[in-house]
C-alpha positions in Angstrom: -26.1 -28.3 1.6 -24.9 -29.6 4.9 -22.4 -27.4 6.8 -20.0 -29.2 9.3 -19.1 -27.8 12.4 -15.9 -26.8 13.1 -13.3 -25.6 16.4 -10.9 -23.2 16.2 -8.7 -21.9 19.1 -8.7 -18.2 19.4 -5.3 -16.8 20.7 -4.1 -12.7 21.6 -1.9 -11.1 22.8 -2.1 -8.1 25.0 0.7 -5.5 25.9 0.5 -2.3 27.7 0.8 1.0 26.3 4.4 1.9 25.4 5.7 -1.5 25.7 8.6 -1.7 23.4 6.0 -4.2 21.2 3.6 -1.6 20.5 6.6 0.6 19.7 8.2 -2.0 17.0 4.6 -2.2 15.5 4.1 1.5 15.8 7.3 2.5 13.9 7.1 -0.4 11.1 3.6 1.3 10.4 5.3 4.8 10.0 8.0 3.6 7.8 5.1 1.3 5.5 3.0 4.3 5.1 5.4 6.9 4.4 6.5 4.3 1.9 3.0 3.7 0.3 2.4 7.4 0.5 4.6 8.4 -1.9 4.8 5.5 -3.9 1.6 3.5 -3.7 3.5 0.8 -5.6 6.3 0.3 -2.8 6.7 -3.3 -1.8 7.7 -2.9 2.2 8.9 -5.8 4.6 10.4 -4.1 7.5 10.8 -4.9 11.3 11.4 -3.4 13.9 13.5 -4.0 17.6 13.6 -2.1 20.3 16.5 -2.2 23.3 17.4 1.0 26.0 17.8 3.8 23.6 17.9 2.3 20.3 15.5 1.6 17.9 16.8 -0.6 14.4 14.8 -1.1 11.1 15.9 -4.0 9.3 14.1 -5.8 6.2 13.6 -5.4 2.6 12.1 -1.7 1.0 11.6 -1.7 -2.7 10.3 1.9 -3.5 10.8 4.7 -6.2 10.3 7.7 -3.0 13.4 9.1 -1.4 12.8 8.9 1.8 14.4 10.3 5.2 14.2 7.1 7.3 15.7 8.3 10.9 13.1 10.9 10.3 10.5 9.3 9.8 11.3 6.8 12.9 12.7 9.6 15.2 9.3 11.3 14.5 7.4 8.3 15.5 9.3 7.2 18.5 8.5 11.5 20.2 4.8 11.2 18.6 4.5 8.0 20.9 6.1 10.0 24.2 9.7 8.9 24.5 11.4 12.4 24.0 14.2 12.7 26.2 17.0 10.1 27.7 14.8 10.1 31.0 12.0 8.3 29.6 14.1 6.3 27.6 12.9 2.3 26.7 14.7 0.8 29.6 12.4 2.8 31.7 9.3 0.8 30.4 8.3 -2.3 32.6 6.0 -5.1 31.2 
């Protein structure tokens, strides 16, 4: 058996800590697992965007748990550091 070579093109991206990116990914995350936590059949497609003090969840959630979604996000967003109105997203330069 003969094996070819091939090329591929590697590409990352990188973002600082607390960048509104890490944040969107961060949050999505929280909202999938508490999903798939109580109802390991939960089918989850959610986003994420971030702007000044605002943080909206959009997408599709098909799942048999009651959840408390500004919970589980507002929980995420003061695990991650932003807590007050001081520190709010605006503040964060990339």
């Amino acid at each position: 058996m003969v094996c070819e070579e091939r090329n591929f093109l590697f590409s990352s991206e990188s973002v600082n800590e607390g960048h509104p990116d890490k944040l969107s990914d961060q949050v999505s995350d929280a909202v999938l697992d508490a999903c798939l936590t109580s109802d390991p059949f939960s089918k989850v497609a959610c986003e994420t965007a971030t702007k000044d003090n605002m943080v909206m969840v959009f997408g599709e959630i098909s799942t048999s748990a009651n959840l408390d979604y500004e919970k589980i996000i507002r929980d995420q967003v003061r695990e991650i550091g932003f807590d007050s109105y001081e520190d709010d997203l605006s503040s964060v330069k990339s």
